[in-house]
C-alpha positions as CSV (number, residue, x, y, z in Angstrom):
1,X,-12.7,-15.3,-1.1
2,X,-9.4,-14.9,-1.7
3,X,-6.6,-12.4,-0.8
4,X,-3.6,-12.4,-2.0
5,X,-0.8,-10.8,-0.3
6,X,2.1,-9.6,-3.2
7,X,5.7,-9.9,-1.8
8,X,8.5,-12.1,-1.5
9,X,8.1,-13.3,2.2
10,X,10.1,-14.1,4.7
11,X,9.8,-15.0,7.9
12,X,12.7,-13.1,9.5
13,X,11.1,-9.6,8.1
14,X,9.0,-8.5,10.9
15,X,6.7,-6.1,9.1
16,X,5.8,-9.8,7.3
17,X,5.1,-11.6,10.4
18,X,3.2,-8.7,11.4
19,X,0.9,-8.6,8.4
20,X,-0.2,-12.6,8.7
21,X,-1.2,-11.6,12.6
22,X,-2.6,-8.0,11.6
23,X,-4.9,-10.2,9.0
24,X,-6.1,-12.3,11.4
25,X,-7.1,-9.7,14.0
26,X,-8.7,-7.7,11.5
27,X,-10.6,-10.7,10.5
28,X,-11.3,-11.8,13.6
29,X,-13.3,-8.6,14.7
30,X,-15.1,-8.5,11.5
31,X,-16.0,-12.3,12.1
32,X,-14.8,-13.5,8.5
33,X,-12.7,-15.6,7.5
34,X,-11.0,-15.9,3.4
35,X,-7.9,-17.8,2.1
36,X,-4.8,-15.6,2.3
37,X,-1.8,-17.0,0.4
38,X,1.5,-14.9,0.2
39,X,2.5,-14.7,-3.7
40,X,6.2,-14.1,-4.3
41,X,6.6,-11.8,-7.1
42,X,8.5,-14.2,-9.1
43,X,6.0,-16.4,-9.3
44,X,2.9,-14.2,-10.2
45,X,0.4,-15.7,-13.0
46,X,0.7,-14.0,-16.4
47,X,-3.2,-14.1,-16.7
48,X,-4.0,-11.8,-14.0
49,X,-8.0,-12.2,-14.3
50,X,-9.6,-14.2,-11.3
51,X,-6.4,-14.6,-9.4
52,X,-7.7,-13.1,-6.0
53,X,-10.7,-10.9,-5.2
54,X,-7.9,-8.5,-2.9
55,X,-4.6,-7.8,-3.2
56,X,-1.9,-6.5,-0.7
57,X,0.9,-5.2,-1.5
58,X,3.4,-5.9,0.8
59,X,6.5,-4.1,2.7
60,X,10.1,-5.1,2.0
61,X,11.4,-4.3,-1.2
62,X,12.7,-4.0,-3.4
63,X,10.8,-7.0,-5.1
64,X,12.4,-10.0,-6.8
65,X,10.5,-9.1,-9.5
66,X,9.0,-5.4,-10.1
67,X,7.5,-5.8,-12.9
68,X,5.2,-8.2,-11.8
69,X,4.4,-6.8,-8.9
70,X,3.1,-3.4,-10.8
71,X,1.3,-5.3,-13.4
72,X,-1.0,-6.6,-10.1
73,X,-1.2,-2.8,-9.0
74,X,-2.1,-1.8,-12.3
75,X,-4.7,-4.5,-13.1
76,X,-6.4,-4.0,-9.9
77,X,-6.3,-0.4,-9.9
78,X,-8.1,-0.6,-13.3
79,X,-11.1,-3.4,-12.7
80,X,-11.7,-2.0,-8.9
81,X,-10.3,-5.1,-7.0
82,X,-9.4,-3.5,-3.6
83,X,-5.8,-2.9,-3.1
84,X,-3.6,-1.7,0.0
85,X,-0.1,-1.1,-0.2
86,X,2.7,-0.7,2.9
87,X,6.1,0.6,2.9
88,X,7.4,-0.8,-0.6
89,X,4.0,-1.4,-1.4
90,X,2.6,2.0,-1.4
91,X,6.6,2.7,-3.4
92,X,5.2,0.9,-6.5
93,X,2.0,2.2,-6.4
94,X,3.1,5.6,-6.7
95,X,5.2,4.2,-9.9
96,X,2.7,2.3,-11.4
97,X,0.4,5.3,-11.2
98,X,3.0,7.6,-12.6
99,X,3.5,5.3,-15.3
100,X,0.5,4.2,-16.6
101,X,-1.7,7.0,-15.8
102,X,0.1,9.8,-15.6
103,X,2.3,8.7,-19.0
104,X,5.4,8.8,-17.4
105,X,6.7,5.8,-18.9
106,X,10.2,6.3,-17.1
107,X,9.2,6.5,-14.2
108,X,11.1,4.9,-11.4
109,X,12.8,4.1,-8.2
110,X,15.7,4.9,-6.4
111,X,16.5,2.2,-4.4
112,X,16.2,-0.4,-7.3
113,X,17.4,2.3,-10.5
114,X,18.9,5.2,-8.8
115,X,20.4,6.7,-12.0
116,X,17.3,6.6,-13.7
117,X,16.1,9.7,-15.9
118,X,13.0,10.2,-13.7
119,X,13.0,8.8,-10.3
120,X,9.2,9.4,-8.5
121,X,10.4,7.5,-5.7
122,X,13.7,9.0,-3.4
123,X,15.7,9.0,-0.5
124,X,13.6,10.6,2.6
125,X,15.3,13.7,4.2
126,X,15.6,11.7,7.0
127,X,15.5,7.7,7.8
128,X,12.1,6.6,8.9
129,X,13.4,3.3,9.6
130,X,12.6,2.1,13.4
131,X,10.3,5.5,14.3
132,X,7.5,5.6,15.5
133,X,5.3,9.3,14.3
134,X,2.4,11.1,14.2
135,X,0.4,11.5,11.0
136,X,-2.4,14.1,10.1
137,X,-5.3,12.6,8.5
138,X,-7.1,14.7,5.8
139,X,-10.9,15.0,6.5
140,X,-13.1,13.9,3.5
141,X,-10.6,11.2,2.9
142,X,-11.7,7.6,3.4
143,X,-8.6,7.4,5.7
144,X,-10.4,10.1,8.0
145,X,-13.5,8.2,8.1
146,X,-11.9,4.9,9.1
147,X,-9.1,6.4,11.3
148,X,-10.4,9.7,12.7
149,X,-8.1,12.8,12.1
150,X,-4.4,11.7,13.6
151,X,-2.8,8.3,13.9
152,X,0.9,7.4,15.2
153,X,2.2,4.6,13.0
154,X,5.8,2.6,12.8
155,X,8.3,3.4,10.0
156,X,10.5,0.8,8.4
157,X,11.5,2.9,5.0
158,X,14.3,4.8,3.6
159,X,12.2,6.0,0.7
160,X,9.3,8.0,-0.3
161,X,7.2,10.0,-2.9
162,X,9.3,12.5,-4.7
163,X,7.7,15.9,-3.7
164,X,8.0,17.0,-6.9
165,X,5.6,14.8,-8.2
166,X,3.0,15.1,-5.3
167,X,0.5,17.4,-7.0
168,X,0.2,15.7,-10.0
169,X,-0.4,12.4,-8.3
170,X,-2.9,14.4,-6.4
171,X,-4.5,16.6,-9.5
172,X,-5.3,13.4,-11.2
173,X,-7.2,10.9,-8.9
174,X,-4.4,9.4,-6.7
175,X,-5.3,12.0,-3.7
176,X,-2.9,13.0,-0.6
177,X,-5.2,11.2,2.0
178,X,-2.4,12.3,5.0
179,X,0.8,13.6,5.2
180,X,3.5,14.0,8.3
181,X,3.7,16.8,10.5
182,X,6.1,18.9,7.9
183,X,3.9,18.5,5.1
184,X,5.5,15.1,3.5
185,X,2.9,12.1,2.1
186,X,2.2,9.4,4.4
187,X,-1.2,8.0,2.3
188,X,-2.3,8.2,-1.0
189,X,-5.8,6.7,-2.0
190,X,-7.6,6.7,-5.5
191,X,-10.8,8.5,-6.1
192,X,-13.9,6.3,-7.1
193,X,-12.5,2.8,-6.9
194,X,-13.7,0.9,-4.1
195,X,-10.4,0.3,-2.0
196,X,-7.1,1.3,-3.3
197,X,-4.9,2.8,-0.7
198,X,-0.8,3.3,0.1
199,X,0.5,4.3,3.4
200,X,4.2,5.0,3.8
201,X,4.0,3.6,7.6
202,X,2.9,-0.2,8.0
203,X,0.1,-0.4,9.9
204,X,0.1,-3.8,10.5
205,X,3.0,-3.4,12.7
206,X,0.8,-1.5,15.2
207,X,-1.9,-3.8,14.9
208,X,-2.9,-6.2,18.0
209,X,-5.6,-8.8,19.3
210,X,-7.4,-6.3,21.4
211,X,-7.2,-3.2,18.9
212,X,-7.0,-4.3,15.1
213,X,-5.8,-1.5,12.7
214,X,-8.8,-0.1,11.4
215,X,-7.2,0.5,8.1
216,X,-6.2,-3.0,7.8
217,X,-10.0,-3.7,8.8
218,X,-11.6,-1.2,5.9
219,X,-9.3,-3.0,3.9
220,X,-10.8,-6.3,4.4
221,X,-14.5,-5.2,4.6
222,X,-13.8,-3.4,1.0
223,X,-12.8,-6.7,0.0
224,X,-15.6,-8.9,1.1
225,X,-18.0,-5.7,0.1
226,X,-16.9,-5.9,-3.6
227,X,-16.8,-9.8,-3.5
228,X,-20.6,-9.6,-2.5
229,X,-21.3,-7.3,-5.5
């Protein structure tokens, strides 16, 4: 099995680091093991099909190459390969959702287009970048079942969902799974597909040895389920 981590990595970018050693504890408790190779976006295959069985979408954009890196969200998102995005990751998944399944072809980003017409993704009222917060959990959500109802997870973003566009995204299939104290998205997760999940925190930063992020763990054992199948 392979998983294939979506991002253009480097190893001074701690949210990286911390996704190779969340991996491995989450792994380690599950007691599997898979091939996990770190895919820079400029270098992702034109023929998507049998590329990985998982894909994560990593923190730290913007991407070298974002048009890549939403074709991968949008080709997994549509033939059920489970998917998590962090940070950036769960960015583009908002605009590769908006895009291609809501219609809004314009869709786009403000830290990579800010004068775009229609920008899904904006400036946060207020930096997240180096806080640590608490996040409410919706119950029914598959978040809740593998987290319980509150979390407190490390912030490394400037940027979020647009609220504007929240109940759209959440009338349509890609449900509000938690949100911040004052009401703002924290996860997003896709009805009826077997993994496909973006939190705004990166829980692999909170991840250790002793006490693996059990999101990053339903991650994995999504992945090996649907491999299995």
């Amino acid at each position: 099995m392979k998983l294939a981590i979506i991002g253009d990595f480097r190893k001074e970018n701690a949210t990286h680091v911390a996704t190779n050693e969340a991996i491995n504890h989450s792994l380690t408790q599950i007691g599997a093991s898979l091939d996990v190779e770190w895919v820079h976006t400029a270098t992702i295959p034109t023929r998507l099909a049998q590329f990985a069985d998982a894909f994560l979408i990593a923190p730290g954009s913007p991407y070298a190459d974002m048009a890549s890196a939403l074709s991968v969200i949008r080709y997994a998102r549509e033939n059920g390969i489970p998917t998590f995005g962090t940070c950036g990751g769960f960015q583009h998944i908002v605009i590769e959702y908006a895009r291609n399944a809501l219609g809004l072809t314009d869709a786009d980003h403000a830290e990579s287009n800010p004068y775009a017409s229609r920008l899904v993704v904006t400036p946060l009222t207020c930096s997240l970048v180096g806080q640590r917060l608490d996040v409410a959990v919706r119950p029914g959500s598959l978040a809740h079942t593998l987290t319980g109802p509150r979390l407190t997870e490390n912030y490394y973003c400037n940027f979020g969902l647009n609220p504007d566009y929240q109940d759209a995204l959440d009338r349509s299939g890609l449900r509000i799974a938690a949100t911040s104290d004052d009401g703002e998205v924290r996860i997003l997760e896709l009805a009826g597909h077997p993994f496909f999940m973006g939190t705004l925190f990166v829980p692999q930063a909170s991840s250790t040895a002793a006490h693996p992020h059990p999101l990053v763990t339903g991650f994995l054992r999504a992945a090996l389920r649907q491999r299995h199948r």
